[in-house]
Legacy VTK file of the C-alpha trace (Angstrom):
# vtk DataFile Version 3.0
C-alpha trace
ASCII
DATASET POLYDATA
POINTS 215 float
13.864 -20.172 14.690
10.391 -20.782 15.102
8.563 -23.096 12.392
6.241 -22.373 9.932
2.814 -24.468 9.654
3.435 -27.583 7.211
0.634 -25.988 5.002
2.348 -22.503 4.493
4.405 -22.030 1.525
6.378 -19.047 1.083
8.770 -17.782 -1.537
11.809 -19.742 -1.631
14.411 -15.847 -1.810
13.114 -15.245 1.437
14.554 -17.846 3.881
18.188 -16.291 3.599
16.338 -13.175 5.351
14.798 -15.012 8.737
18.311 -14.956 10.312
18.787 -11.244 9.213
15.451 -10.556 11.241
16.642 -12.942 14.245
19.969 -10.933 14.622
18.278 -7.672 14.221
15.277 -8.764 17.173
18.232 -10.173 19.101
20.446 -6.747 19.375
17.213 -4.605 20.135
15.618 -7.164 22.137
13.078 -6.894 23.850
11.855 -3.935 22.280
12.279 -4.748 18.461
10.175 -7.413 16.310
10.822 -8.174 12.933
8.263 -9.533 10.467
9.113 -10.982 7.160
6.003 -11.132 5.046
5.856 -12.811 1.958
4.381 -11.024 -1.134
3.286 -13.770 -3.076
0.899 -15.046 -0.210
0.640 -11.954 1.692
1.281 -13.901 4.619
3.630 -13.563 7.749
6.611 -15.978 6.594
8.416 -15.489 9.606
8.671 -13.495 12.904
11.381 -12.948 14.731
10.633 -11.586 19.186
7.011 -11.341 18.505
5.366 -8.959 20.748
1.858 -8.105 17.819
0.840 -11.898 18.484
0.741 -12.501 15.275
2.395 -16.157 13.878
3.825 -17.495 10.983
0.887 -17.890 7.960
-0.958 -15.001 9.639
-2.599 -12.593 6.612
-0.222 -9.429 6.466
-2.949 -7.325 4.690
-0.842 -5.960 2.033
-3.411 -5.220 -0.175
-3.856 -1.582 -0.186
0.041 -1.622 0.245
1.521 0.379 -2.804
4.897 1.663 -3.505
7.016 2.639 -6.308
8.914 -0.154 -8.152
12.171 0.982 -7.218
11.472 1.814 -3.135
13.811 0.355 -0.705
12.578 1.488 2.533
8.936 2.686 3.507
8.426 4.820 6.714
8.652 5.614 9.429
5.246 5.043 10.109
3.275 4.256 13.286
1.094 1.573 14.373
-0.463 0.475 17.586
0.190 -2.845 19.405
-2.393 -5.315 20.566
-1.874 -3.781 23.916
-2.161 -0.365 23.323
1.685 0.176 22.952
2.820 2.596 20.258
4.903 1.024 17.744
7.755 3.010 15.429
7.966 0.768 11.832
9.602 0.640 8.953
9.709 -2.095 5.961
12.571 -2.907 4.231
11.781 -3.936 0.492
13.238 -7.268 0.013
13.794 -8.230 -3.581
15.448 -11.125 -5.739
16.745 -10.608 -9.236
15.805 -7.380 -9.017
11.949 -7.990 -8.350
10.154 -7.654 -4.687
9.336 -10.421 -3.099
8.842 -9.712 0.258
8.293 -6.979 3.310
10.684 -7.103 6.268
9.011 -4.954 8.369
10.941 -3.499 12.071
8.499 -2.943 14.404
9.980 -1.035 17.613
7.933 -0.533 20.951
8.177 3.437 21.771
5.878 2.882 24.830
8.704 2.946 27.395
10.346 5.488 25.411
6.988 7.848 25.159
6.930 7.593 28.760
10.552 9.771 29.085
9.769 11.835 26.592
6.729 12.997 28.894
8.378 13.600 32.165
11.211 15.378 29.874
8.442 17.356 27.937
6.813 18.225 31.302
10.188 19.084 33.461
11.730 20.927 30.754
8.158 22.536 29.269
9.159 21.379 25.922
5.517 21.534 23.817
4.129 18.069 22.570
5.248 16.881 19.694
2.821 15.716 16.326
4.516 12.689 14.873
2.236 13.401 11.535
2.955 9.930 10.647
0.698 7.977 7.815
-0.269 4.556 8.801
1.657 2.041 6.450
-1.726 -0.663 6.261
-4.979 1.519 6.638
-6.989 -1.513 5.892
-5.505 -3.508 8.541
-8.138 -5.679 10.499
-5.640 -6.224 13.208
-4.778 -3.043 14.021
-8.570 -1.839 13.843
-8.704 -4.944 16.838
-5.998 -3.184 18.728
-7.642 0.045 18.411
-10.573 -1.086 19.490
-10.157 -3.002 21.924
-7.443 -0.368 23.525
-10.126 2.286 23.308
-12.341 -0.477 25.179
-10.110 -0.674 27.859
-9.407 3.106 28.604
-12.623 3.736 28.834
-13.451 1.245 31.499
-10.035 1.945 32.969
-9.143 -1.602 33.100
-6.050 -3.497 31.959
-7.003 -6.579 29.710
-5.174 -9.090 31.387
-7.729 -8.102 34.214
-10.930 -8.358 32.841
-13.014 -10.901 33.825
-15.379 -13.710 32.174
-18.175 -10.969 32.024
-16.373 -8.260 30.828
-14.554 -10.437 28.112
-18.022 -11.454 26.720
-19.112 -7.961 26.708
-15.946 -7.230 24.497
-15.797 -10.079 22.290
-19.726 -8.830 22.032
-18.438 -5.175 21.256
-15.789 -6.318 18.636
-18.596 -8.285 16.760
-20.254 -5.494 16.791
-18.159 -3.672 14.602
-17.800 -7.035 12.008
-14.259 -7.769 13.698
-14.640 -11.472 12.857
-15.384 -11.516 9.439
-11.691 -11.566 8.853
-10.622 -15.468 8.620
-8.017 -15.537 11.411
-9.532 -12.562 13.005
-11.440 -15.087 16.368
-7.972 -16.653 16.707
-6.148 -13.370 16.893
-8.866 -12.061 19.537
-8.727 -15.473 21.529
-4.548 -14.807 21.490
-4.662 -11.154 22.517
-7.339 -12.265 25.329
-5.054 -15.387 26.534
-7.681 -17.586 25.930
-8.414 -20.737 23.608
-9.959 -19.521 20.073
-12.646 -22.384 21.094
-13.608 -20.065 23.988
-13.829 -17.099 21.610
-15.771 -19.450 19.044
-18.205 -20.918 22.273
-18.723 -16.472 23.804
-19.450 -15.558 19.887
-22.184 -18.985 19.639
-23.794 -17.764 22.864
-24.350 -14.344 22.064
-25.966 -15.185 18.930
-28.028 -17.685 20.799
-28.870 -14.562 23.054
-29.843 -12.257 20.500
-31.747 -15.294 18.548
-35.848 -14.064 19.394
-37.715 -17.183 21.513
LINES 1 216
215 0 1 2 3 4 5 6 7 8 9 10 11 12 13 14 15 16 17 18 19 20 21 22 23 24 25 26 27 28 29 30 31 32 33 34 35 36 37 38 39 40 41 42 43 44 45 46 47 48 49 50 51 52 53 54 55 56 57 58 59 60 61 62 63 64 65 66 67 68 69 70 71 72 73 74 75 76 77 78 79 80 81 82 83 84 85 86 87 88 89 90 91 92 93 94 95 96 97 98 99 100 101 102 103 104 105 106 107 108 109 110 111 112 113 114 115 116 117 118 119 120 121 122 123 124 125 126 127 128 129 130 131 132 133 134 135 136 137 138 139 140 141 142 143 144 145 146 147 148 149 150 151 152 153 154 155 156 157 158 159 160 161 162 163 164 165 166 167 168 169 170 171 172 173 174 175 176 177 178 179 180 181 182 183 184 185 186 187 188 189 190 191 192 193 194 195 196 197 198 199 200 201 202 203 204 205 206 207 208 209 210 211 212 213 214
């Protein structure tokens, strides 16, 4: 299992779940992640294959998250990867003594998947299909990042492990643009999606402002 920071605290009912989430990732790997988020906090307590490059401590931006006291499973629903991939989800309402305490939260990659379904659609002439499905976290910053920068991408038809030191300015520009940093953890996210340091993220954001600054 991966550790959590020293500094994150999470509630204690929760541990017994990590190893439920493990064996789950491990029989679906590598195209399932589990996420066990921690109420209390509303924080990422543990994560089990990650592919959303999230970590441990992360903010799970539960707070428009409501559901009705005695709910044991929410979704489907769909979200979208850092990467553009479409992800399938569903959260499990964990509870102890009868009260919820936590989210875990089975995030499947339906990329590959999406991808057969097209050539099938297309030989067979079977008509596309609206999946009609209502976003779990509509105030989620990181998805709004994935969106973004996915949309960012298409349109320059580039992949983002391609871009260069130019183009990565011009997007870190773009996504401050649109107040993506505001959130706390929101430059080190960027600077993990982007495979770079969060002090190069921190050093692109301090010379655009110097930029824009008037002489």
């Amino acid at each position: 299992m991966p550790d959590l920071p020293d500094s994150q605290a999470w509630t204690p009912g929760l541990e017994p779940h990590f190893v439920v989430a493990e064996g789950i990732a491990a029989v679906f790997a590598p195209y399932v992640e589990v996420a066990v988020h921690d109420l209390a906090s509303e924080a990422v307590a543990y994560i089990a294959n990650p592919q959303s490059r999230r970590t441990p401590g992360d903010p799970s931006q539960l707070e428009e998250l409501n559901f009705n006291p005695g709910q044991r499973v929410i979704g489907p629903y769909e979200k979208t990867n850092w990467d553009g991939r479409r992800m399938k989800c569903v959260s499990i309402v964990l509870r102890e003594a009868g009260e919820p305490i936590g989210l875990m939260c089975i995030n499947v990659d339906v990329s590959s998947f999406d991808q057969v379904r097209r050539a099938l659609d297309g030989f067979l002439g079977a008509p596309p299909q609206d999946e009609g499905v209502r976003a779990l976290f509509v105030h989620d910053w990181h998805e709004r990042i994935n969106r973004f920068v996915t949309e960012w991408c298409a349109e320059r038809k580039v992949q983002i492990s391609d871009i260069d030191r130019g183009s990565r300015r011009e997007l870190i520009g773009a996504l401050q643009g649109i107040g993506a940093f505001e959130a706390r953890r929101a430059p080190a996210y960027v600077a993990r999606i982007l495979g770079v340091s969060r002090a190069t993220v921190y050093n692109e954001l301090g010379a655009l402002r110097q930029d824009s600054d008037p002489a």
